[in-house]
C-alpha positions as semicolon CSV with decimal commas, in nm:
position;residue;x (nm);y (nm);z (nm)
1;X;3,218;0,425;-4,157
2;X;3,501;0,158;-4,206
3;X;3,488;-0,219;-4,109
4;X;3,723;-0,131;-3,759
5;X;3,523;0,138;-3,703
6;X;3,187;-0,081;-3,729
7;X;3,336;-0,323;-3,564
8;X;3,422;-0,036;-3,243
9;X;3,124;0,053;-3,218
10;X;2,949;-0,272;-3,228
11;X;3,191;-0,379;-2,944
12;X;3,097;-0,090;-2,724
13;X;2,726;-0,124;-2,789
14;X;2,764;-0,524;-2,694
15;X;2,941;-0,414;-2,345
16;X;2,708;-0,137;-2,289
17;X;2,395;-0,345;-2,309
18;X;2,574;-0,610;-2,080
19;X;2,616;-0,394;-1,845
20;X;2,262;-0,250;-1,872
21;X;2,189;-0,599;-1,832
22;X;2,358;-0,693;-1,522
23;X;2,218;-0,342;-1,412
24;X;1,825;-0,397;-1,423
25;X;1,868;-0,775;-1,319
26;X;2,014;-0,693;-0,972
27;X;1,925;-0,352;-0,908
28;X;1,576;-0,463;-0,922
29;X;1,566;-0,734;-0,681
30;X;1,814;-0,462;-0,479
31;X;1,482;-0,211;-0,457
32;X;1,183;-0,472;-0,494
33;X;1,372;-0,624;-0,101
34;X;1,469;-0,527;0,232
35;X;1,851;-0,520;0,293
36;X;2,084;-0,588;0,575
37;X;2,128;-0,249;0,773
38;X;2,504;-0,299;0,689
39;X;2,588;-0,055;0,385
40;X;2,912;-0,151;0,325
41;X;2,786;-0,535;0,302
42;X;2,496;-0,425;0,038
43;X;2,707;-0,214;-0,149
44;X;2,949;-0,514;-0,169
45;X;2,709;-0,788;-0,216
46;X;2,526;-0,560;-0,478
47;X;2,840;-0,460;-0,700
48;X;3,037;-0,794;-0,672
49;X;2,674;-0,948;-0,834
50;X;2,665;-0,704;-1,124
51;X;3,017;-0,763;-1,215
52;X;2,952;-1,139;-1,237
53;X;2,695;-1,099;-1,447
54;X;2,854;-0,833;-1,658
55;X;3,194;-1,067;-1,680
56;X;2,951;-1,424;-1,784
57;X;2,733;-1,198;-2,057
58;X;3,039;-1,061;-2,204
59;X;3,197;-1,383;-2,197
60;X;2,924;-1,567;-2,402
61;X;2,856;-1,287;-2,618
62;X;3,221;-1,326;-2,734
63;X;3,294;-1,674;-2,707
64;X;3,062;-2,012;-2,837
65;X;2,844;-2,208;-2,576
66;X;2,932;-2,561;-2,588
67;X;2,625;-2,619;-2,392
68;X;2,323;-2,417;-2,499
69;X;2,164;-2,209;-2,274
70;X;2,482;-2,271;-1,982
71;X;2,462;-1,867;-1,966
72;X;2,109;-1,845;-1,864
73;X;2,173;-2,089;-1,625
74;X;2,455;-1,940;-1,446
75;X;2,363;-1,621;-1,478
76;X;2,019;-1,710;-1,294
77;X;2,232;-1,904;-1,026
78;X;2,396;-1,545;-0,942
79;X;2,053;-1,381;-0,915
80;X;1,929;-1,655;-0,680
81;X;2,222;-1,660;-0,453
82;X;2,238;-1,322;-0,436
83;X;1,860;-1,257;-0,370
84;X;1,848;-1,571;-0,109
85;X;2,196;-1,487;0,088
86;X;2,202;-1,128;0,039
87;X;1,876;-0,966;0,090
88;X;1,587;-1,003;0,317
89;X;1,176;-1,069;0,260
90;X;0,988;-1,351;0,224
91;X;1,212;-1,675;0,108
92;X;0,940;-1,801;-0,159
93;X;0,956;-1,462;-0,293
94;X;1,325;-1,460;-0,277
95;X;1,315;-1,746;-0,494
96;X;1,032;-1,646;-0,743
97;X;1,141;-1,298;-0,824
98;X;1,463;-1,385;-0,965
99;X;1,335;-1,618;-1,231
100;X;1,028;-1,318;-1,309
101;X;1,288;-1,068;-1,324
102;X;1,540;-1,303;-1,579
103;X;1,200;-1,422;-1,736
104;X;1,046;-1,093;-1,796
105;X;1,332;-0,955;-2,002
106;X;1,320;-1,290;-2,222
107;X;0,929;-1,296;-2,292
108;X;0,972;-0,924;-2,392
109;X;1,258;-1,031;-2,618
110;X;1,106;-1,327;-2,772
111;X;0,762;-1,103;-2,812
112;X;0,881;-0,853;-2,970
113;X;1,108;-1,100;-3,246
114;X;0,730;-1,319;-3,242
115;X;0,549;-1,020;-3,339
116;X;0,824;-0,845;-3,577
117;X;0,841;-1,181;-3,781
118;X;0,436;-1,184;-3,791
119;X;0,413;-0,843;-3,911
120;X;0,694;-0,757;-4,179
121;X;0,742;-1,146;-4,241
122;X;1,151;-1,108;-4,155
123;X;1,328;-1,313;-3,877
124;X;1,527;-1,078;-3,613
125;X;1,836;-1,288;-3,802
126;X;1,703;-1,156;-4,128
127;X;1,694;-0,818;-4,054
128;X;2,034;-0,784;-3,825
129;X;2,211;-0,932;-4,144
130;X;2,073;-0,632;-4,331
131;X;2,173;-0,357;-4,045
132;X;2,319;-0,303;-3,738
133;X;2,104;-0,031;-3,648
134;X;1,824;-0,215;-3,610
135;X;2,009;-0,416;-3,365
136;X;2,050;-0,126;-3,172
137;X;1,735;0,036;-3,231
138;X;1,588;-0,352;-3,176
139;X;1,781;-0,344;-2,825
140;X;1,692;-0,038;-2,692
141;X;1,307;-0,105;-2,727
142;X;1,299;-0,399;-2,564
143;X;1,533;-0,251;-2,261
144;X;1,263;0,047;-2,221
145;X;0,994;-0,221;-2,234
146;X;1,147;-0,434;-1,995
147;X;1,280;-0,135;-1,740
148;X;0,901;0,022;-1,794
149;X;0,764;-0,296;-1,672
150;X;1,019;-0,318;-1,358
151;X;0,981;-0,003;-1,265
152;X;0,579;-0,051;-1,244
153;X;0,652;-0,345;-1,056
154;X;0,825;-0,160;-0,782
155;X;0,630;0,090;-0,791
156;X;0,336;-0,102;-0,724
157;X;0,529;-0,319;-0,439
158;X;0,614;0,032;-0,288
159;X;0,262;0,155;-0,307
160;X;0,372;0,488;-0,477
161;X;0,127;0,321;-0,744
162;X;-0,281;0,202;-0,612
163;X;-0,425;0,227;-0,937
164;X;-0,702;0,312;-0,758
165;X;-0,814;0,625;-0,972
166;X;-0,821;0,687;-1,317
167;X;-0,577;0,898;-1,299
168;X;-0,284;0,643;-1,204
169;X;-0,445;0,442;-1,435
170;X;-0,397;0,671;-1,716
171;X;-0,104;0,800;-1,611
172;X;0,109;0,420;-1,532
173;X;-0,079;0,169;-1,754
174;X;-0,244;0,327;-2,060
175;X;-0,018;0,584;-2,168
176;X;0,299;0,409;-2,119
177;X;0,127;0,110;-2,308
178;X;0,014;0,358;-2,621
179;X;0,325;0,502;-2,620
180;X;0,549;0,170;-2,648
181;X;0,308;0,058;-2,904
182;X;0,370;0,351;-3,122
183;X;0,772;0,307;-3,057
184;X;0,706;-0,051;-3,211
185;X;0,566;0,047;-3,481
186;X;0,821;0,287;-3,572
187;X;1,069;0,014;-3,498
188;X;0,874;-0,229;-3,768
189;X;0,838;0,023;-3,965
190;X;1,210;0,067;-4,032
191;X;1,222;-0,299;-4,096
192;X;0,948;-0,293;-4,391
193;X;1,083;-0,009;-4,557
194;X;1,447;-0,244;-4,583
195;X;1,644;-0,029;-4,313
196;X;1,612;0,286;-4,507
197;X;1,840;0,571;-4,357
198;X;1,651;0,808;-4,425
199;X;1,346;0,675;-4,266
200;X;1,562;0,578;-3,953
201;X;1,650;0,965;-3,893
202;X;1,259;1,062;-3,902
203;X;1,181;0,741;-3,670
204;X;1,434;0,851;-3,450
205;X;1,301;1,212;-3,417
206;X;0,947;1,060;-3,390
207;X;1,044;0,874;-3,095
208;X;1,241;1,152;-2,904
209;X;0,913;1,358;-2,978
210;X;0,706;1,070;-2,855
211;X;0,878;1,004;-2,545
212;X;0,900;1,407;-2,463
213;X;0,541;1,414;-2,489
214;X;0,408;1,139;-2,311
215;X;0,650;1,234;-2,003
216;X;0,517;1,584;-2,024
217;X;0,177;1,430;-1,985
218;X;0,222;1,187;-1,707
219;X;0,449;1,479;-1,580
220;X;0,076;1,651;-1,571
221;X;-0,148;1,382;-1,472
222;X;0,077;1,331;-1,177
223;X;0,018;1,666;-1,061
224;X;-0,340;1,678;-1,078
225;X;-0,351;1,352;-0,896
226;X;-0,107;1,503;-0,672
227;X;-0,334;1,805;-0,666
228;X;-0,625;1,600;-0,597
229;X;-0,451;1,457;-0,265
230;X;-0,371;1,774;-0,149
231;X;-0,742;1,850;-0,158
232;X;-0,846;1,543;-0,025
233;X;-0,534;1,622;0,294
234;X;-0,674;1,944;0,362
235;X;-1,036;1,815;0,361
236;X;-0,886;1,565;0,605
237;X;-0,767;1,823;0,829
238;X;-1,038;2,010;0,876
239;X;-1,181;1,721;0,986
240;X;-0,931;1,663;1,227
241;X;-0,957;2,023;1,338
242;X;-1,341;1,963;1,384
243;X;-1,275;1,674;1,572
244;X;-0,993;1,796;1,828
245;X;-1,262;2,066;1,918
246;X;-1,563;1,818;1,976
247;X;-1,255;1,630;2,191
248;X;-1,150;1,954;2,356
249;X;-1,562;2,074;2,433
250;X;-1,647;1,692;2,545
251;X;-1,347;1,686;2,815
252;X;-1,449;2,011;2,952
253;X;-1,788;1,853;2,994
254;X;-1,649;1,539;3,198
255;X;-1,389;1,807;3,375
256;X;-1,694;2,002;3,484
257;X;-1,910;1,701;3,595
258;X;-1,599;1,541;3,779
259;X;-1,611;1,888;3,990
260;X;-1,948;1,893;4,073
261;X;-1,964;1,505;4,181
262;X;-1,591;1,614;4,358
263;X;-1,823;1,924;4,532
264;X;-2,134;1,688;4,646
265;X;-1,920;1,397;4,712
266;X;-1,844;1,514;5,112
267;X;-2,244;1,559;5,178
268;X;-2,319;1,283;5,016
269;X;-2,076;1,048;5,213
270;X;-2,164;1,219;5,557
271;X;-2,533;1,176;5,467
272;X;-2,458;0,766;5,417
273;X;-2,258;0,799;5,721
274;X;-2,523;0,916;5,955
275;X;-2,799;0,657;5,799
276;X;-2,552;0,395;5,901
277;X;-2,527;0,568;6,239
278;X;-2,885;0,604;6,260
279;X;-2,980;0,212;6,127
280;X;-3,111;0,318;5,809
281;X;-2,910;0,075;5,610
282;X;-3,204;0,078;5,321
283;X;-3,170;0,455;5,278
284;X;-2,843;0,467;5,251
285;X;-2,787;0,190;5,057
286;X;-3,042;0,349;4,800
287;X;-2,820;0,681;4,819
288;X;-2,489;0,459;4,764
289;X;-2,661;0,327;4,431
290;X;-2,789;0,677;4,326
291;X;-2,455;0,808;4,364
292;X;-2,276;0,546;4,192
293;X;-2,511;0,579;3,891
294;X;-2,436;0,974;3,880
295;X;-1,995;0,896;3,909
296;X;-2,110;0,599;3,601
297;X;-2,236;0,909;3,402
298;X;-1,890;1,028;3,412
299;X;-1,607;0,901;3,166
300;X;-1,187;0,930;3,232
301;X;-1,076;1,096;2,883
302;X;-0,853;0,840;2,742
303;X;-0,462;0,957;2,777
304;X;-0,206;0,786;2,540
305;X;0,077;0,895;2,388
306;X;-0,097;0,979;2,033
307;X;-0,292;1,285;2,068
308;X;-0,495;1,198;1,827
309;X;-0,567;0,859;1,898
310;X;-0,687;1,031;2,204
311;X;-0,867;1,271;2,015
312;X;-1,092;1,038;1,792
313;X;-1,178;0,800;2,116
314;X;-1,287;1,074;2,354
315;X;-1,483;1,185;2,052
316;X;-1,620;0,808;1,988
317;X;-1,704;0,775;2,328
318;X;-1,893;1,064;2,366
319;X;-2,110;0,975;2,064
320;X;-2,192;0,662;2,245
321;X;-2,313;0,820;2,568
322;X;-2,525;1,088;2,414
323;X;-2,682;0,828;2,217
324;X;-2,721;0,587;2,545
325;X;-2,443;0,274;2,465
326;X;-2,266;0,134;2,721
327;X;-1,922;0,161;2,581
328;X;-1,619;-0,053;2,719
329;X;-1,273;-0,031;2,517
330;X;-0,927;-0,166;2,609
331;X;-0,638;0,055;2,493
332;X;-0,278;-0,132;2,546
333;X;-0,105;0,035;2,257
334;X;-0,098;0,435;2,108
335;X;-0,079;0,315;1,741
336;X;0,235;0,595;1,708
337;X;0,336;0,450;1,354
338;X;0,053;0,500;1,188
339;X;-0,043;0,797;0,983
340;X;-0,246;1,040;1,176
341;X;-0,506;1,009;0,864
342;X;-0,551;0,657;0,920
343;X;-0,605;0,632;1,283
344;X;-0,917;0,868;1,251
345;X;-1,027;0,645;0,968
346;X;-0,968;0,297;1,151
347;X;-1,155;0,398;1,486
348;X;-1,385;0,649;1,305
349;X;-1,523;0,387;1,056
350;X;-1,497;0,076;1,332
351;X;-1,693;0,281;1,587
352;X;-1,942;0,492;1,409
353;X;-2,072;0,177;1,201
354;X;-2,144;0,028;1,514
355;X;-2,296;0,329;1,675
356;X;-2,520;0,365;1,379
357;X;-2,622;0,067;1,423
358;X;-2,712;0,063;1,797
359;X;-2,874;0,401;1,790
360;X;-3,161;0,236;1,636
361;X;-3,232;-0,061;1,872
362;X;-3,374;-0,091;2,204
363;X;-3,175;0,067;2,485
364;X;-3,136;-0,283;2,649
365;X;-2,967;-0,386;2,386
366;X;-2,704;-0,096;2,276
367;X;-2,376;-0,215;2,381
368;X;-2,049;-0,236;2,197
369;X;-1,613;-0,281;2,288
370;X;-1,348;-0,169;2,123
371;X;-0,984;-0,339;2,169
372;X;-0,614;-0,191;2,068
373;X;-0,386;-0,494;2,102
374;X;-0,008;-0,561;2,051
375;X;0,062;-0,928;1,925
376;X;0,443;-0,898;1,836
377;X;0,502;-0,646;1,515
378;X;0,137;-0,656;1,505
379;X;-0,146;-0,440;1,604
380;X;-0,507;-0,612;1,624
381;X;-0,801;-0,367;1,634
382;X;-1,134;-0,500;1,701
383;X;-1,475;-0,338;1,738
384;X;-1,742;-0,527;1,834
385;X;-2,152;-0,464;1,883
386;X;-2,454;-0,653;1,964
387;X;-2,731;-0,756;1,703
388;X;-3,029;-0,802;1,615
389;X;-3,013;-1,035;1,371
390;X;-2,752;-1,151;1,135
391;X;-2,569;-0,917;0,921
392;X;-2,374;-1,139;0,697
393;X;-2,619;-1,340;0,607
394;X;-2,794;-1,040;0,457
395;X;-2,465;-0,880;0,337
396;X;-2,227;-1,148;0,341
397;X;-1,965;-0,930;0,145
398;X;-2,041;-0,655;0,369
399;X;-2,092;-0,358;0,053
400;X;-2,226;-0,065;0,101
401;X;-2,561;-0,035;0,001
402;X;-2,788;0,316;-0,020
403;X;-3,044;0,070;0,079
404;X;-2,921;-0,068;0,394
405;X;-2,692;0,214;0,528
406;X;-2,669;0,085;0,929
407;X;-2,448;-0,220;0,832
408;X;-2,114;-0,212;0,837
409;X;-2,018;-0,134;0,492
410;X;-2,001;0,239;0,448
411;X;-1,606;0,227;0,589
412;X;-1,514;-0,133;0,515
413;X;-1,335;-0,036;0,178
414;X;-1,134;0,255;0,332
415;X;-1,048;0,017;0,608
416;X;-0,947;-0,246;0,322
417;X;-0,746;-0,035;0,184
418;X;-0,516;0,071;0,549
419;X;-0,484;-0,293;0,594
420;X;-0,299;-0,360;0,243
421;X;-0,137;-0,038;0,318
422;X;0,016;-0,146;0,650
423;X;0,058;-0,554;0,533
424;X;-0,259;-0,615;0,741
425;X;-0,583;-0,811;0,718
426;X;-0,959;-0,701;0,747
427;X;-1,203;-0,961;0,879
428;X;-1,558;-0,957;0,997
429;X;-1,756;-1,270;1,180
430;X;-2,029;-1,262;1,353
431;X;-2,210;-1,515;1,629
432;X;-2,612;-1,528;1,737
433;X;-2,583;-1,208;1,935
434;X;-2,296;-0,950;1,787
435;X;-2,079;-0,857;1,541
436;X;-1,681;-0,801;1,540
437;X;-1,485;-0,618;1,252
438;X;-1,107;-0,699;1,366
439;X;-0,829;-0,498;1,168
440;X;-0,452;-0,632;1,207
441;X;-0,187;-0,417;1,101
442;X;0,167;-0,464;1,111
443;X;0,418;-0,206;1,190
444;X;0,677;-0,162;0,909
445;X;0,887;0,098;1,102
């Protein structure tokens, strides 16, 4: 290859990685925000950005700075204008994220040089004096590093990524990280062995083979995980199955009993009416108390317009009567935007902790409320139960212990985990006489 042609194709490599450039520094603050529901403004916004940052890197990268560094700073002006005018979210993070995402791609830059230098003893100046395909081979390391790392980022932010299991684990932290380790190696590796061509054609094959096979791999993990959750849904729905039933058997119950009190309820009022006729205001007011009792017996199936929010309450409430707690709840929203899955976890876990608890105290003392409350975007769900004695005090982090099983803790992670899933909260406090568990979720929709 001639010095024009060299010279060609080091000009359309220098453009190329601009343009990456400009690419990962705005399309990620792009995804990791909200935008305006105007297209045409975000397509505008978002392409007129990239182009200024394309235009200033090419710019510097073919003219000399008389002030060092005056790229960085514009170019970081762009990013915050853009993600402060432009896109929507929180305005401290609006402000931070554009100096981690400019910041990122530098430390990976300067890390990789730091460590190069401090294994082969040869400055990144060295070695690009020597060859320009380490430059390019240099470049397009530390671009998969740095896209690796914002991709993870969103990913997380999205929560397509818990790293709850080992499996995401594996799959998003420790093979990616083996797998750019070995593509370092390779890459300082061409560098100790003096840019040998030879050796660059086998590092280059190792690395295509590298990168095949760890994306076959995560390719793999992700479908067992995904397999996993599939097993885990259908678990879930027979559960849900199993509890629509119960629901469906405990209404009949209360349709039945409403008949029968509906059937006695004439005689029973002409019986008060002629001990009021007759005087016998003690009698009847004895029969007005035994008949209230026997209509007290009998609950009104709660009626929203989630089925199976109404599902899991009828069910809750029935577990309460059978087990003798006086049961009051307040219902002023159908919690339609959550996940069917998570509204029989929330009232599931709220209630039967505290039903758990209550079945084993004194009769007197079994009593417990549940709220559903709208407070703007949010939803506040609160259960709360009378005590014995205090429950923090004895489990102040509320775990779950094998040893201690009627405290609130068996659900408390699962209900940790809806409230980070729906940009919520999870708190627990407690006074001389009961305990409340309050969830607050926001909906995103």
């Amino acid at each position: 290859m001639d010095g024009e042609q060299k010279m060609t194709v080091g000009l359309v490599v220098e453009i190329g990685v601009n343009l990456i450039q400009s690419l990962l520094f705005v399309g990620f603050l792009y995804l990791f925000f909200d935008r305006s529901e105007n297209k045409i403004k975000n397509i505008c916004a978002f392409s007129s950005a990239v182009l200024l940052i394309f235009t200033i890197n090419n710019y510097f990268t073919f003219n000399e700075m008389t002030f060092n560094h005056l790229d960085v700073i514009i170019i970081v002006a762009v990013m915050l204008v853009y993600s402060i005018v432009f896109l929507k979210g929180k305005l401290y993070l609006r402000i931070i994220m554009p100096l981690v995402d400019f910041g990122l791609n530098m430390v990976i830059a300067f890390v990789t040089i730091y460590l190069m230098s401090l294994i082969t003893g040869k400055t990144l100046e060295e070695s690009l004096a020597f060859s320009n395909s380490f430059r390019y081979l240099f470049l397009f390391v530390v671009y998969l590093a740095y896209t690796f790392v914002l991709w993870l980022i969103l990913r997380i932010r999205k929560k397509n990524i818990t790293l709850s299991n080992r499996y995401d684990i594996f799959a998003f932290i420790i093979l990616p990280l083996l797998c750019m380790i070995a593509i370092y190696t390779d890459v300082f590796i061409y560098q100790i062995v003096n840019f040998d061509s030879h050796i660059l054609a086998l590092i280059i094959i190792n690395l295509f083979v590298l990168i095949v096979v760890s994306v076959l791999v995560w390719f793999l993990l992700i479908r067992i995980s995904n397999d996993n959750q599939v097993k885990t849904d259908l678990l879930l729905s027979r559960q849900r199955e199993e509890m629509y039933r119960e629901s469906v058997i405990s209404s009949g119950e209360q349709i039945r009993l409403v008949s029968d009190i509906k059937h006695d309820m004439k005689n029973n009022l002409s019986s008060i009416y002629s001990l009021i006729d007759n005087g016998q205001y003690g009698d009847a007011k004895r029969l007005c108390l035994d008949y209230s009792e026997s209509i007290a017996k009998v609950y009104t199936p709660i009626n929203t317009d989630n089925p199976t929010l109404n599902a899991i309450l009828n069910v809750e409430i029935e577990k309460a009567r059978q087990n003798d707690i006086s049961f009051s709840y307040t219902v002023t929203d159908s919690l339609e935007f959550v996940s069917s899955t998570d509204v029989v976890s929330i009232i599931g876990n709220l209630c039967d902790n505290a039903i758990e608890y209550l079945s084993s105290v004194d009769k007197s003392q079994r009593k417990m409320s549940l709220e559903i409350t709208v407070r703007n975007d949010y939803r506040i769900i609160m259960c709360r139960n009378t005590i014995l004695s205090s429950v923090l005090r004895v489990n102040p982090d509320m775990k779950t212990t094998k040893n201690d099983e009627t405290l609130h803790g068996k659900g408390l992670n699962i209900l940790r985990g809806i409230a980070e899933k729906y940009n919520g909260s999870l708190g627990c406090k407690e006074d001389d006489s009961s305990l409340e568990v309050t969830l607050v979720i926001k909906d995103t929709k």
